[in-house]
N, C-alpha and C positions, 0 to 999 in steps of 0.2 A: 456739456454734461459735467457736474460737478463730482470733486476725487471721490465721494462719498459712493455716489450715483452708480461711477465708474466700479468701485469694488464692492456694491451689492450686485449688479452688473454680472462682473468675474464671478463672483461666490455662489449666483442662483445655478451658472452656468457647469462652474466647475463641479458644482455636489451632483446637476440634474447627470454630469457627463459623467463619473463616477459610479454612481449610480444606473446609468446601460452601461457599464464599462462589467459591471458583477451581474448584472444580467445576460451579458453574454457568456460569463464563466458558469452561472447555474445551469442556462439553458447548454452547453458545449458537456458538461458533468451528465446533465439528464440524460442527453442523447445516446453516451456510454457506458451508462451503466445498463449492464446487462445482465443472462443468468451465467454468465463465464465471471462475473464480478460474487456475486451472492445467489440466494435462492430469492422462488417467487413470491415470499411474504418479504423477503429482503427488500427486493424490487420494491416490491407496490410500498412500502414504509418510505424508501429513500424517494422513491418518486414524490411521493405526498408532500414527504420533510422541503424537498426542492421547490412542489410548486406553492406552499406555505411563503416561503424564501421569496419566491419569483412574484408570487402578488403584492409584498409588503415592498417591493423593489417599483415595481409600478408605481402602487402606489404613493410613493416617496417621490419618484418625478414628477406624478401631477402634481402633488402637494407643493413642493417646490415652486414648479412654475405656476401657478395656480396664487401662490403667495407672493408671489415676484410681478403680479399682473401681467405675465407673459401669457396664461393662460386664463382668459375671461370667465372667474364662475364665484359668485355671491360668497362673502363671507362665513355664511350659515353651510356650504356645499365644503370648502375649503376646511373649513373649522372638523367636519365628519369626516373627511378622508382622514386625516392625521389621526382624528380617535379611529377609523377604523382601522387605518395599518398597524397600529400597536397591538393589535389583536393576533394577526398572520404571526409575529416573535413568537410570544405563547405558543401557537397553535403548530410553528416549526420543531419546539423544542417538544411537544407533546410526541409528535411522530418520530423525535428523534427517539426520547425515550422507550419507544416499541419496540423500535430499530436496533436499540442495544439490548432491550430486556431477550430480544432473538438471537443477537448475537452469543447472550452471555447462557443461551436456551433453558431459561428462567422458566419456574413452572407457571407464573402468572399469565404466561403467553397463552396456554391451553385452557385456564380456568377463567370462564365465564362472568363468574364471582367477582373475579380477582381484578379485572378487567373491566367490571362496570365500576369496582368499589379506586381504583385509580384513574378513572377516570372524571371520578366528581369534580377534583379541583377546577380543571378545564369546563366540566361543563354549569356550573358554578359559576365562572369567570362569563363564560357568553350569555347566558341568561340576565345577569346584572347589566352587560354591554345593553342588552334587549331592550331592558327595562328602562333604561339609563332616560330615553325617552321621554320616559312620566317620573321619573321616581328621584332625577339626574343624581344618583350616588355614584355614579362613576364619571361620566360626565353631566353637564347639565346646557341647557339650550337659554340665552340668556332675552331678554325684552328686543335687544340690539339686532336681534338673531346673529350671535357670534356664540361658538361653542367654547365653554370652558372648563377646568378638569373638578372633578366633582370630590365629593370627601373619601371614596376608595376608587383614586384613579391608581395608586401605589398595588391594587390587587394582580395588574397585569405580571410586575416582577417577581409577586408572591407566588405565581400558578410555574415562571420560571425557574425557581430557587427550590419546590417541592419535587419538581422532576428530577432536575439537575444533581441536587443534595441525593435524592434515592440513588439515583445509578451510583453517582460518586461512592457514597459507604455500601453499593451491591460491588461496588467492581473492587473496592477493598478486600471487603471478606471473600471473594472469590479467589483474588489476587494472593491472599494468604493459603488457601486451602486447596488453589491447585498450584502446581510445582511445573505445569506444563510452561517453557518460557515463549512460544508461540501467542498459548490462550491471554497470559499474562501481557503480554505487548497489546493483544486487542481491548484488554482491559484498559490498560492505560492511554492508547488511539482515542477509546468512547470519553474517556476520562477529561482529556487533553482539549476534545470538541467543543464539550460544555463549557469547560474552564474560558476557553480564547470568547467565546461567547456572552460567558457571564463578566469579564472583567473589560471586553470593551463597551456593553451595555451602560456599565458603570461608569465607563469614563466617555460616553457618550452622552450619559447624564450630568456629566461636572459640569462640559465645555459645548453641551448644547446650544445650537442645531447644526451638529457634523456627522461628517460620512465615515465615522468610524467604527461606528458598529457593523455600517454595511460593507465597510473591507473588509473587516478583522472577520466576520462571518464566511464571507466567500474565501479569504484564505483558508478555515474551519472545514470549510466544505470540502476544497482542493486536497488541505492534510488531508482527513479522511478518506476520501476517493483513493488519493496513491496510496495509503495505508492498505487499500481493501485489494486493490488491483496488484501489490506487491506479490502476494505467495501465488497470484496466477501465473504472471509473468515471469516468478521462477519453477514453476510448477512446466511451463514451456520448452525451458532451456535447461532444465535439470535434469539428471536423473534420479526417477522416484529412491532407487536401493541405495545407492553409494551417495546422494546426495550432489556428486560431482557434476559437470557440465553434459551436456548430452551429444550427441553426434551432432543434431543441428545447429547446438552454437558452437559445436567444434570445426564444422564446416566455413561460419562466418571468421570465426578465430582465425585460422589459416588463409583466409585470403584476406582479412585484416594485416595478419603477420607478412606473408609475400610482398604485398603492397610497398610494403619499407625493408627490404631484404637486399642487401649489398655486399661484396665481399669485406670489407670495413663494420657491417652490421648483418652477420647472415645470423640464422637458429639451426637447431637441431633440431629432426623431427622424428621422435621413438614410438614406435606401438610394441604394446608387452601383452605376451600371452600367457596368461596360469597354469603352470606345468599340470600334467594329468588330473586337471579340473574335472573332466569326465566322471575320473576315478570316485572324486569325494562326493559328487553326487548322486553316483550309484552306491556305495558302501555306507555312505554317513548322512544320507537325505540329502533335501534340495535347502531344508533351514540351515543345515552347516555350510554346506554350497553358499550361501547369500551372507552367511558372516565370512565366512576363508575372503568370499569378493568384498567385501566390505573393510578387511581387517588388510589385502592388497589394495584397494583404494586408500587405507591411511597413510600407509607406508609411500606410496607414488606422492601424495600430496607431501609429505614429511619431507621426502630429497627432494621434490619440485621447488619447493617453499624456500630450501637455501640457496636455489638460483632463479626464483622470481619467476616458473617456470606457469606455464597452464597445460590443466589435467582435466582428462572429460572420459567417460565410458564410452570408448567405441562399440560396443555392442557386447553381448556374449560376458566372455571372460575375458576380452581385448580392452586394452587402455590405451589412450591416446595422449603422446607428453610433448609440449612444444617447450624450448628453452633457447632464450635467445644470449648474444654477448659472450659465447663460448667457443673460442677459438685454437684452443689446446684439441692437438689432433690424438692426443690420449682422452681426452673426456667423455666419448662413449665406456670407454671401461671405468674411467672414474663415477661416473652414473651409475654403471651395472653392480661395483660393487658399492657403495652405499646402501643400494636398493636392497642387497642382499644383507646389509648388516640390519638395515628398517625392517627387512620381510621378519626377521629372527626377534625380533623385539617387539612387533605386532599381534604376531604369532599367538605369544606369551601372554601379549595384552590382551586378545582378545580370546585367550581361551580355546584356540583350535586346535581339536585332538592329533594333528597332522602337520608335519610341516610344508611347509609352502616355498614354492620359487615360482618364477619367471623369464620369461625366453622372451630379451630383444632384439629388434630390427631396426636400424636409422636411416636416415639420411639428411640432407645437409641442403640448404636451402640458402644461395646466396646472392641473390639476385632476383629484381621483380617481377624478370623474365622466365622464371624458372616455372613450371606447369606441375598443380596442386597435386592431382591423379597420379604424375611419375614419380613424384615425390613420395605419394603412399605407395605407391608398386616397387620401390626398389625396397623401402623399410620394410612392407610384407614381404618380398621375396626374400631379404636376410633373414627376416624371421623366420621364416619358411628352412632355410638352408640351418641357420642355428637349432632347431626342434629338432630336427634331422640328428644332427649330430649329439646331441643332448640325447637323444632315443634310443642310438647305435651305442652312444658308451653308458646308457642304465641297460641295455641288452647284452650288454660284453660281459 
């Protein structure tokens, strides 16, 4: 086999391998997306955009081997797959563009009109492919029976750049006119899709026939996916009011943290209670109640933060603070009053008619022997004994 042989060989092999190699990332994305990802018009758009993807992915392997004489089929058969997989791009980016015009909950979505009248490009673009047959202006079918590109084969990146270019100046103007920084990020996720899409096209077209539109695509896909998946995920392990950690990743936190606990490397572990929390939500409603907790969640993150500490809502009006590297047998009190000097400055910031304290509990965790439940029982029980005493001397 001559070196030629050898590295047309490699190269039918490497693109065909490539190529299932983003079929398996489409198809592993379809399986996960679900309605804990998006809603049901979400679904079925992302579903489509994927199996748009997953055809033109097919069909890029037979083509391949098919042109490689790996796979036995007439020049005239070979010649039409290639025109036809250039169609499934378009036809990816058409669904994308629904996908976002939902996301960005665009009135086009609802209107009838609006949605036959942006849909001409595309359907424009497949009728010509139709025609292409007798009329070859997109392609043409030649005496030889070999297929070659006709005088608007260039329409397919045009049906691409009409989608693409829309969303891109919708998710501008959008991006200016809301101030939300959440919406704004999914503006620029749709934004960033198209872009990775549009410019490896491009350069798939300089240094044609490579698989780098079919990577730079399925990386597109991937961004997106965790883009989408991200505010579930913290939607899990957050807490919706304070935004901080929730109990259940405060529970992996801590047997995280024990795991590596030694007298050389122990943490402290505080739960803090909001003094007569009760009080402010029966005097001053449950809306002031959820700022006082929110304006005490800043304050905990604020002294956590200058010892690298993690903070999560144990429940209620309870917080939970882990801080490790503190070995000063005074730094429960050096904690207690920072916290006190943050709760005073929070207060203020956040505008609560009342002032605010807190009642802590610790204990001391230094060893990977140490057992998570005694560790919270002794820190609740100081608490418990501190409220106490906090109660007796506002009752004296």
């Amino acid at each position: 086999m001559s070196d030629l042989s050898v590295l047309t060989f490699r190269y039918t092999y490497v693109y065909a391998a490539i190529n299932v190699f983003c079929v398996f990332i489409a198809v592993l994305i379809l399986s996960k997306f679900n309605s804990y990802v998006g809603s049901n018009r979400e679904i079925r758009l992302f579903r489509a955009m994927s199996c748009a993807y997953l055809c033109y992915l097919v069909l890029e392997i037979v083509w391949v081997l098919a042109a490689a004489g790996t796979i036995p089929l007439p020049d005239l058969a070979t010649g039409l797959i290639k025109v036809l997989d250039t169609m499934f791009i378009p036809l990816m980016v058409y669904f994308w563009f629904w996908f976002a015009e939902v996301r960005f909950q665009s009135k086009s979505v609802n209107s009838p009109s609006l949605r036959i009248l942006l849909s001409l490009p595309l359907i424009l673009m497949v009728v010509l492919y139709l025609t292409s047959f007798f009329s070859g202006i997109v392609f043409k079918i030649t005496p030889q029976h070999t297929v070659e590109p006709g005088p608007l084969i260039a329409l397919t990146g045009m049906v691409d750049n009409f989608y693409g270019i829309t969303i891109i100046l919708h998710a501008a103007i959008l991006y200016l006119k809301k101030k939300n920084s959440h919406l704004q990020k999914d503006y620029l996720v749709q934004v960033l899709f198209i872009v990775i899409c549009t410019v490896s096209g491009i350069l798939d077209a300089i240094i044609a026939p490579t698989p780098v539109m079919t990577l730079a695509i399925a990386f597109a896909f991937v961004y997106l996916f965790v883009n989408l998946l991200e505010p579930q995920i913290h939607k899990v392990y957050s807490d919706a009011l304070t935004g901080l950690s929730n109990r259940r990743r405060a529970d992996q936190y801590l047997v995280e943290a024990a795991e590596g606990a030694s007298p050389d490397n122990p943490f402290y572990l505080f739960i803090a209670d909001v003094n007569h929390f009760k009080r402010i939500n029966d005097t001053l409603g449950h809306l002031e109640g959820d700022r006082a907790l929110r304006a005490v969640a800043d304050a905990i993150v604020s002294v956590a933060d200058t010892f690298h500490g993690f903070v999560a809502r144990w429940g209620g009006d309870e917080f939970l603070v882990v801080i490790g590297h503190a070995n000063e047998e005074d730094f429960p009190s050096q904690f207690a009053a920072a916290l006190d000097e943050r709760l005073a400055y929070y207060t203020k910031w956040h505008s609560i008619p009342c002032s605010l304290a807190v009642t802590l509990g610790h204990s001391i965790c230094d060893s990977s022997e140490d057992d998570i439940p005694s560790l919270i029982e002794t820190a609740d029980r100081m608490l418990y004994q501190n409220r106490r005493a906090n109660l007796a001397e506002y009752t004296s």
